[in-house]
PATORLUM-800610 format. One line per field, with one value per residue (C-alpha): z negated, x, y; residue number from 1. Coordinates in pm, 1 decimal, decimal comma. Each point is the difference from the previous one (the first is absolute). Layout:
BEGIN
c3	(Z ...)
c1	(X ...)
c2	(Y ...)
nr	(NUM ...)
***
This chain:
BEGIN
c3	(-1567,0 196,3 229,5 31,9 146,0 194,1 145,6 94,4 141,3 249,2 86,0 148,4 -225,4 -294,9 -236,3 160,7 25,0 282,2 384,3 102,0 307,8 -53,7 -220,4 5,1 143,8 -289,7 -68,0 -287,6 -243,2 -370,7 -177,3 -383,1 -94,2 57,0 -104,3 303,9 176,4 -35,3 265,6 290,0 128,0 436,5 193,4 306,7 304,2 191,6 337,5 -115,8 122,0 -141,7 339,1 190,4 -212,9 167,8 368,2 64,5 -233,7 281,5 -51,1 -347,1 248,7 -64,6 -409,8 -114,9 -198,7 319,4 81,3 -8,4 63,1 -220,5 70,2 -150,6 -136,5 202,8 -212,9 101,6 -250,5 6,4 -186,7 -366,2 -188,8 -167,2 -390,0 -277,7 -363,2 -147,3 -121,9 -259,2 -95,2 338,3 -28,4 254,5 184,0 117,0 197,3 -80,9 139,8 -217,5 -319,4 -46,3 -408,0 15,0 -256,7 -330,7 119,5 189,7 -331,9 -177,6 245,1 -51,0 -359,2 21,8 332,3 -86,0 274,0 215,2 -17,0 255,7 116,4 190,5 281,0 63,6 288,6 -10,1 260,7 219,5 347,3 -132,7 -121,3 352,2 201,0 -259,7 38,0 397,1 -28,7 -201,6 149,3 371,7 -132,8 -221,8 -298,9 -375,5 -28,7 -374,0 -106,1 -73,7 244,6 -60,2 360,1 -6,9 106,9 311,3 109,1 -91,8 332,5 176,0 -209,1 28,7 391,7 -11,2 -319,3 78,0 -211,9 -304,3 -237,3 -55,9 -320,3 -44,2 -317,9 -134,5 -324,9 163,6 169,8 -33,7 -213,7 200,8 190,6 329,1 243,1 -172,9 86,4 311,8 91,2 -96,7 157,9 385,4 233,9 -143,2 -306,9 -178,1 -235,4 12,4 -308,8 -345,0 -28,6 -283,4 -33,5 229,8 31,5 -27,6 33,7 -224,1 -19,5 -217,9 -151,2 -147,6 -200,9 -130,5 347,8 38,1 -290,0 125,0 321,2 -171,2 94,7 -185,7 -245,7 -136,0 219,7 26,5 133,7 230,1 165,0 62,7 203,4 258,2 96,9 342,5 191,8 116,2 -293,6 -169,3 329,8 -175,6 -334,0 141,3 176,8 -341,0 -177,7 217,0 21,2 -417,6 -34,3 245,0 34,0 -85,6 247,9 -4,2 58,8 -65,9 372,9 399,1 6,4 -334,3 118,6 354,6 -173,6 -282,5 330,7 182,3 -306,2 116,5 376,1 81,8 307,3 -27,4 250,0 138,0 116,2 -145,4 293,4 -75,5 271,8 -45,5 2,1 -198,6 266,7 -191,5 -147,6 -379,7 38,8 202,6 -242,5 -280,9 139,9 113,7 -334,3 -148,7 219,4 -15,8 -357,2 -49,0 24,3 -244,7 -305,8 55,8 -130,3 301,3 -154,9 129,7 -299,6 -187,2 108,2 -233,2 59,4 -55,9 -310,3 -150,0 77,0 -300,2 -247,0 179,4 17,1 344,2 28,5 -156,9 107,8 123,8 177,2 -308,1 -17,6 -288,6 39,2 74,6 -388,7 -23,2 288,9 -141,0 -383,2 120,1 239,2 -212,0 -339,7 -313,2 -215,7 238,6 8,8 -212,0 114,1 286,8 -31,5 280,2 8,9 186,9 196,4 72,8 356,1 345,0 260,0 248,5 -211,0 -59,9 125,8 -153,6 22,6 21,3 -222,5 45,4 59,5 -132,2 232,6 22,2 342,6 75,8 -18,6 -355,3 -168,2 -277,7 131,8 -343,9 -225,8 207,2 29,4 -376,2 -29,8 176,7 -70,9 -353,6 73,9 178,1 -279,3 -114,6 -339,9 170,2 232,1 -328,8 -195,2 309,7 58,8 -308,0 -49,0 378,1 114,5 322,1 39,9 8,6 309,0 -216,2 -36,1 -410,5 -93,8 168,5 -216,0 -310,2 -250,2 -112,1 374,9 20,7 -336,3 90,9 -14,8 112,9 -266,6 283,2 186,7 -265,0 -170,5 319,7 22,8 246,7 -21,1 55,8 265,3 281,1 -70,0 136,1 262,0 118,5 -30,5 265,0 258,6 270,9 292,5 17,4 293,0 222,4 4,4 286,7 77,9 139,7 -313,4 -176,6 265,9 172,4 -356,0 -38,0 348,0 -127,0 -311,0 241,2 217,1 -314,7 -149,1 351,2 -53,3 -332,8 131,8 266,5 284,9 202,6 -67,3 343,2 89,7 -326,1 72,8 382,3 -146,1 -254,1 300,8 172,0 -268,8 -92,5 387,2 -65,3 -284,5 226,3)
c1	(-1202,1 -334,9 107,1 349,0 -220,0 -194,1 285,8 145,9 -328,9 -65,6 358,4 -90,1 281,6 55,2 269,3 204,8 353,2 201,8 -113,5 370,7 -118,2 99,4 313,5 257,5 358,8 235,6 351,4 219,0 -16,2 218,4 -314,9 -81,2 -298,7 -313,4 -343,8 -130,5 -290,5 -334,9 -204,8 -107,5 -332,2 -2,1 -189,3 -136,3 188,6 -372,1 124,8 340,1 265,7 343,3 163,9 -214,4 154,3 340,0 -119,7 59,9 268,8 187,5 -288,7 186,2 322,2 -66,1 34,2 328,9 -77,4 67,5 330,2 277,7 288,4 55,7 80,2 313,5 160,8 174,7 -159,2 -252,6 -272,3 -208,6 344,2 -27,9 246,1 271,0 -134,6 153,4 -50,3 -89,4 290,5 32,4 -210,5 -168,5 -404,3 -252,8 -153,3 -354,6 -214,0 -428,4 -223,2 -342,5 1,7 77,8 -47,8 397,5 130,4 -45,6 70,1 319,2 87,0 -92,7 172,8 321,4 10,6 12,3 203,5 323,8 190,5 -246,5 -132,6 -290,9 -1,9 -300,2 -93,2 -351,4 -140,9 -329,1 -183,9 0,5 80,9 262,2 170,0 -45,5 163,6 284,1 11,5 7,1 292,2 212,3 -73,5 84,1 273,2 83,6 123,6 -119,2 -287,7 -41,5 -1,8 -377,6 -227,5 -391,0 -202,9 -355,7 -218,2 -135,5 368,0 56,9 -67,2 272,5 267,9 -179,4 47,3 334,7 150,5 355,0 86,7 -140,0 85,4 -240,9 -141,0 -135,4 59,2 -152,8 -93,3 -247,3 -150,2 -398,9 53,0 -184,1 -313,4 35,4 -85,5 293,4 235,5 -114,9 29,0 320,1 111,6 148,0 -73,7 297,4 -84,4 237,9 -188,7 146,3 -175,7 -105,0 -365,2 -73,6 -340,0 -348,4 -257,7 -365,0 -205,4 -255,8 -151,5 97,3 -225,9 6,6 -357,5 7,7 -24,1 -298,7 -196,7 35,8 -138,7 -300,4 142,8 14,4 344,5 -13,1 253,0 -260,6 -271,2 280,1 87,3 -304,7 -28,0 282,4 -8,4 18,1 170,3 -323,0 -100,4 319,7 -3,1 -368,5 68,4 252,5 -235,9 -206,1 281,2 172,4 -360,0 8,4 361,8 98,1 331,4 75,8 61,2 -45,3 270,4 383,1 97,0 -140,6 344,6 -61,2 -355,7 132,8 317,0 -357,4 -198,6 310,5 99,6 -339,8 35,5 209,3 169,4 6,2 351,3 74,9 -102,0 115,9 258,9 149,5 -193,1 -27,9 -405,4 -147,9 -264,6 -178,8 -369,1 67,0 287,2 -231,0 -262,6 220,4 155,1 -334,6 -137,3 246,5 13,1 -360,0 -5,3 325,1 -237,6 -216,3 175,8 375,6 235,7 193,0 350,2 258,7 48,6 318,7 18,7 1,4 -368,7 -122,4 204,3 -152,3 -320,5 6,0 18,2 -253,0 -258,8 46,5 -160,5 -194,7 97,7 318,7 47,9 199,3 218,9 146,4 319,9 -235,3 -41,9 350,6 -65,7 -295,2 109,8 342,2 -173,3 -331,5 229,1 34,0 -158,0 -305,6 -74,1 -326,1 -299,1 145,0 -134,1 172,0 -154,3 1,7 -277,3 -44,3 -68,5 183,3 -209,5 -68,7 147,3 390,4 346,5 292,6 225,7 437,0 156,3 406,7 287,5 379,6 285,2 319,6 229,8 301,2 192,8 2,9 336,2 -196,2 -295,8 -21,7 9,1 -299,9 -150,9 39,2 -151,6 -284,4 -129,8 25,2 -223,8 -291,3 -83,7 -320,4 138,1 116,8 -260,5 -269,6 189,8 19,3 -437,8 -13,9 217,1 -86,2 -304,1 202,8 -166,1 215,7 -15,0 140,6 -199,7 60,2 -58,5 -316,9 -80,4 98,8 -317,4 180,7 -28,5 -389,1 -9,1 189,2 -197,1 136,2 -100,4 66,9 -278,7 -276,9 146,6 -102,6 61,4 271,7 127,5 -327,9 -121,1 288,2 34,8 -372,9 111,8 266,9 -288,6 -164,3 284,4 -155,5 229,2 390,5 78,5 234,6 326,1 217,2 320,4 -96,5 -276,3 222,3 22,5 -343,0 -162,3 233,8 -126,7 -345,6 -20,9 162,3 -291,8 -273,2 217,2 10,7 -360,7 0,7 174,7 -258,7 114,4 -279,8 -72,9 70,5 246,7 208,7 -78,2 105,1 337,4 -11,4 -15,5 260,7 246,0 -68,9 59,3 340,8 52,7 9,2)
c2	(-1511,9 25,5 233,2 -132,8 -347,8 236,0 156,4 -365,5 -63,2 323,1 -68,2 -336,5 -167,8 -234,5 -6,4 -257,7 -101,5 206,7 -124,2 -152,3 131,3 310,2 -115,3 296,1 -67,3 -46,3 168,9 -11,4 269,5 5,4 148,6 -43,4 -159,2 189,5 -184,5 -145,0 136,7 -115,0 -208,3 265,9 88,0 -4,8 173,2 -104,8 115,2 -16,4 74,7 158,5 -205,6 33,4 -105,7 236,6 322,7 -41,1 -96,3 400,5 44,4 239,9 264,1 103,2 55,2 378,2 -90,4 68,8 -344,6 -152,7 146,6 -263,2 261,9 254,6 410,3 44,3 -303,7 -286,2 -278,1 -249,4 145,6 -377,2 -67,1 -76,7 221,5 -153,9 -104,3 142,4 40,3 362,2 182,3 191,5 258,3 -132,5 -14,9 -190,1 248,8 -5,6 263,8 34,0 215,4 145,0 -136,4 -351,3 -21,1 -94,7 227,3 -158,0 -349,7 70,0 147,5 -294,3 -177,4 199,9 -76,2 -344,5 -31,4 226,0 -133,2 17,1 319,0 172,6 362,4 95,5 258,7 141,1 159,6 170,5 -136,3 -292,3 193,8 169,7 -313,9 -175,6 255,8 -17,0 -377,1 11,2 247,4 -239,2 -268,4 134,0 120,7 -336,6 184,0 118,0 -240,4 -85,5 -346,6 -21,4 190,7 46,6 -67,4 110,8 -290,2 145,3 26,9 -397,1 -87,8 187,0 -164,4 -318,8 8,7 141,7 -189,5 -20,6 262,6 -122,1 -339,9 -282,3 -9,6 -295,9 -244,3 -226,1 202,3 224,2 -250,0 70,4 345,3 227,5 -8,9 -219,2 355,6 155,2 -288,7 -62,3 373,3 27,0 -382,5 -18,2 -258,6 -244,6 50,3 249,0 228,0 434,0 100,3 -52,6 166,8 207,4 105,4 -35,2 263,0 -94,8 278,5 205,0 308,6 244,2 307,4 286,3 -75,0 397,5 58,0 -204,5 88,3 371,0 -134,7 -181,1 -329,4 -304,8 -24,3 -346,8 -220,5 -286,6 220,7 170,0 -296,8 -89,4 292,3 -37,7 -348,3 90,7 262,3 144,1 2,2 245,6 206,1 44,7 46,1 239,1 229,8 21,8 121,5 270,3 151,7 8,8 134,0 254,6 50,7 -374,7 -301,1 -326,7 -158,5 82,2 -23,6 -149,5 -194,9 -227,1 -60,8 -127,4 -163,6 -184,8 -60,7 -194,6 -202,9 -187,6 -27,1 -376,6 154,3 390,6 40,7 -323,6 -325,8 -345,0 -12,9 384,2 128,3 357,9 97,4 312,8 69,8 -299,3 82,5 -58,0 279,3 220,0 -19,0 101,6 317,9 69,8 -17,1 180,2 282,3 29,7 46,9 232,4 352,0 -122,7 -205,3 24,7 220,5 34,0 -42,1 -295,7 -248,3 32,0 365,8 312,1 93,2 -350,4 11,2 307,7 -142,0 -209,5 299,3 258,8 -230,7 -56,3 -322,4 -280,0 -295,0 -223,0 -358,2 -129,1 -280,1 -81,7 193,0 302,1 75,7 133,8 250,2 92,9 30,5 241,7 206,0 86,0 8,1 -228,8 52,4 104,3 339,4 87,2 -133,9 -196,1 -371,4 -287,8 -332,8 -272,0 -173,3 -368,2 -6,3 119,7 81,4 -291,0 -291,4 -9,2 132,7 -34,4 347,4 10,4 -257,1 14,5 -224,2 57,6 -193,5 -23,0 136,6 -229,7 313,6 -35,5 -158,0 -102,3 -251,8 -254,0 303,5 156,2 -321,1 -59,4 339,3 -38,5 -308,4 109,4 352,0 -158,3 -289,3 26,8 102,2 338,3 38,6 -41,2 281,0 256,8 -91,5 77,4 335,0 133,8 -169,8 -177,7 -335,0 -351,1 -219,6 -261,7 -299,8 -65,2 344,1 21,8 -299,9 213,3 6,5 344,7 140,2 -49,3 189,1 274,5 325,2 367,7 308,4 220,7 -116,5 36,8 -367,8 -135,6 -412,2 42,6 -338,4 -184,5 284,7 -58,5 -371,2 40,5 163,7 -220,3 -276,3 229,0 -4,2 -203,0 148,0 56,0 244,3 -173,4 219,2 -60,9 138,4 351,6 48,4 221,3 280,7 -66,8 100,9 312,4 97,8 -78,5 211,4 268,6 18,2 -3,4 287,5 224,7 -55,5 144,4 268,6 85,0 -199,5 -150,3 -399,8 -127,4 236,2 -150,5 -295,9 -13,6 158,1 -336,5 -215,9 152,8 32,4 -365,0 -58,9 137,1 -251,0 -292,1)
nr	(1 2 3 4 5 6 7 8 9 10 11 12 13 14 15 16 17 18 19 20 21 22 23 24 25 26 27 28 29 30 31 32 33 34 35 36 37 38 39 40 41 42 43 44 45 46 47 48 49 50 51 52 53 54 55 56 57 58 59 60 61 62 63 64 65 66 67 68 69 70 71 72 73 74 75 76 77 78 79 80 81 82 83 84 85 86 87 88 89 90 91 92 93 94 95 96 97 98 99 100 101 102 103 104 105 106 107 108 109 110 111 112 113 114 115 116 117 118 119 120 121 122 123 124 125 126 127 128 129 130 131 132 133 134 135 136 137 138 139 140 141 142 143 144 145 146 147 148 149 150 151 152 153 154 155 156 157 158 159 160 161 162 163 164 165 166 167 168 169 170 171 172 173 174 175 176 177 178 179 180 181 182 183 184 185 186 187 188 189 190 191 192 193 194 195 196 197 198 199 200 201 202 203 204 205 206 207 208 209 210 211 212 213 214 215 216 217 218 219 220 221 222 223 224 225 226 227 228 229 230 231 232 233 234 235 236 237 238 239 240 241 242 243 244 245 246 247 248 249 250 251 252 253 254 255 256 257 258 259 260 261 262 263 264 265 266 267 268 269 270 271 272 273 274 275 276 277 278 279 280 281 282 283 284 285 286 287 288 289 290 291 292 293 294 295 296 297 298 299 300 301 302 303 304 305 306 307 308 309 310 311 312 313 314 315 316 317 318 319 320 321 322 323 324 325 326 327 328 329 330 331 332 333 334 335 336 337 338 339 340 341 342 343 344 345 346 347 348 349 350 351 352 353 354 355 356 357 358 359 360 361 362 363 364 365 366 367 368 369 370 371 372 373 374 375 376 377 378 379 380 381 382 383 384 385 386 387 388 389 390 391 392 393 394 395 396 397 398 399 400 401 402 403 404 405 406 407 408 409 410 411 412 413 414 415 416 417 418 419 420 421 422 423 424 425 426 427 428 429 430 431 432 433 434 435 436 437 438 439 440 441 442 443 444 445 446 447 448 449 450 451 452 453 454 455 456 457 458 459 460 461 462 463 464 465 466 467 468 469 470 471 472 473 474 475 476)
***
């Protein structure tokens, strides 16, 4: 429990009863009866102001989030749909993206709900999903009843919520950690989305890959090595010179996306203004760019070439959140290939940063809002979230199970038995900053990574980067 009271502590919080402050407007909902959340960690807004992130709501006009008529349908889509029960043979539908760790309990779920049954959709990747979700809802038609919103994307619905139902009740009250709630919470209170997990960040290694480079293996002696980011950039330039042919790090856009998990403003002010001209932005393109000859391997994250990186020994190390570990166990193979040794270090370069961590909500579309909300509240109990950590390596943002003694013994054989548990409660104890996400953050950071991959690609820094500003321009 020490580092769950360290945690507490680097978040500036105690465990305390909820802040009626910040009580969530309440609607009735016939629900069963889930165990109540837990008492909720806060986090200090520091100069984030919840009233400040709408002041420029109309810049997310251009978001099809924000479009109150709909292509090809007479209805008011801020309508709720008209509630009905399933019929038969009817399931709940919902619609992931990645992997979620949903399988087994939506099964489990199945089996003891039969007439309420779940069917579930998943979509590769995150983009893909959002320009499927801006499609149907300009168009106000096939949304499933449960949708999965990235977190970066929160803020979009947050500023446009009229197409989503409030789901506040008093049985989640203090379940999740207070920067998940409040991320997800618009000005008058209604909360858009149940969080699933949180991403505090690692690093994870391939120690093989270090030995061969004459470089420390043991995880304590490796973090000790890269507590800074001058420091890795370091270690970095020691190990390329070891192991030709090998880079340091699986891609330029996961370092930038590491680097910007620790900068309070990366996009936009407190008030929405648009400003990526700042110096903490500056310095991390900069820094990447500067580095992308030497130690990256060039490929955009997610793509093909980054994936095949994992099994040619393309790389040595990877900004790893929790969720990471599945990424890394199906694209380098399970069981590991011979000889191939992950682990996990301690440490992430220049304190903490905390990494994705998703939401699931429900559209009014959907005829079926107490089944989904049923659903859902059920799904992101700490009981589920405990057995998904614990299958897939995704980790909770629920308040009880990061009390769980069984969470801070959790270890992972994949990553040399590493204490994976204990190692990113650590480094959620570490998170000292939480970027301030406004309503344009979503698209500003896909312009972002755009510009660090034309770099990769041999475009010159600043002209990428005067094509950033201009396409951000264009966002506005």
């Amino acid at each position: 429990m020490e580092a769950l009271s360290h945690l507490g502590a680097r978040l500036g919080t105690t465990l305390a009863a909820p802040d009626p402050t910040v009580a969530l407007r309440q609607e009735r909902h016939t629900v069963r009866n889930i165990a109540t959340g837990p008492r909720r960690w806060s986090v200090p807004p520091g100069t984030r102001s919840r009233a400040a992130r709408y002041l420029a709501a109309g810049a997310v006009a251009t978001l099809v989030l924000g479009v109150t008529t709909a292509c090809g349908s007479g209805e008011d889509p801020t309508a709720s749909a008209d509630q009905q029960e399933l019929a038969d043979g009817e399931a709940l539908s919902i619609t992931t993206f990645g992997e979620f760790g949903y399988d087994a309990l939506i099964e489990e779920w199945n089996e003891a709900n039969p007439d309420l049954q779940v069917e579930q959709t998943k979509v590769s990747l995150w983009d893909d999903w959002k320009n499927e979700l801006n499609t149907l809802l300009q168009a106000n038609d096939g949304l499933p009843d449960v949708v999965a919103i990235e977190g970066d994307f929160m803020p979009a619905l947050v500023a446009a919520p009229d197409r989503w139902v409030d789901l506040s009740q008093d049985e989640v009250e203090g379940r999740w950690l207070d920067f998940k709630v409040e991320a997800a919470t618009t000005p008058d209170g209604e909360l858009l989305g149940y969080a699933t997990d949180a991403g505090p960040e690692a690093i994870c290694y391939r120690a093989d890959l270090f030995k061969k480079a004459g470089l420390p293996t043991d995880r304590e002696e490796v973090t000790a090595l890269m507590t800074t980011w001058d420091d890795y950039f370091e270690l970095g330039e020691q190990y390329v010179q070891k192991v030709p042919g090998s880079k340091w790090y699986d891609a330029s856009g996961s370092i930038a996306q590491a680097m910007l998990n620790q900068v309070a403003f990366p996009f936009e002010q407190a008030d929405n203004t648009v400003d990526v001209e700042n110096d903490e932005l500056k310095q991390v393109y900069e820094t990447v760019a500067a580095n992308t000859d030497k130690l990256s391997t060039r490929a955009a994250q997610w793509s093909d070439d980054w994936t095949a990186g994992f099994k040619s020994d393309g790389f040595a190390t990877i900004p790893c959140p929790g969720w990471m570990r599945s990424n890394i166990k199906a694209n380098t193979g399970e069981p590991a290939p011979k000889g191939v040794v992950w682990d996990i270090a301690d440490v992430f370069p220049g304190g903490g940063g905390n990494w994705g961590g998703s939401y699931l909500a429900i559209p009014k579309s959907s005829p079926h809002h107490a089944e989904a909300l049923e659903f859902i509240t059920w799904i992101t109990a700490p009981e589920q979230q405990l057995k998904i950590f614990e299958s897939l390596g995704n980790f909770p943002s629920q308040v009880e199970a990061l009390e769980d003694p069984q969470l801070l013994k959790t270890k992972d054989p994949y990553f040399n038995n590493a204490p994976a548990g204990e190692i990113f409660s650590n480094r959620a104890a570490a998170i000292e900053v939480q970027p301030y996400h406004g309503p344009l953050y979503s698209d500003i950071l896909g312009k972002f990574q755009d510009a660090i991959n034309r770099v990769d690609q041999g475009t010159d820094p600043d002209k990428s980067w005067e094509t950033f500003v201009s396409e951000v321009e264009s966002l506005q």
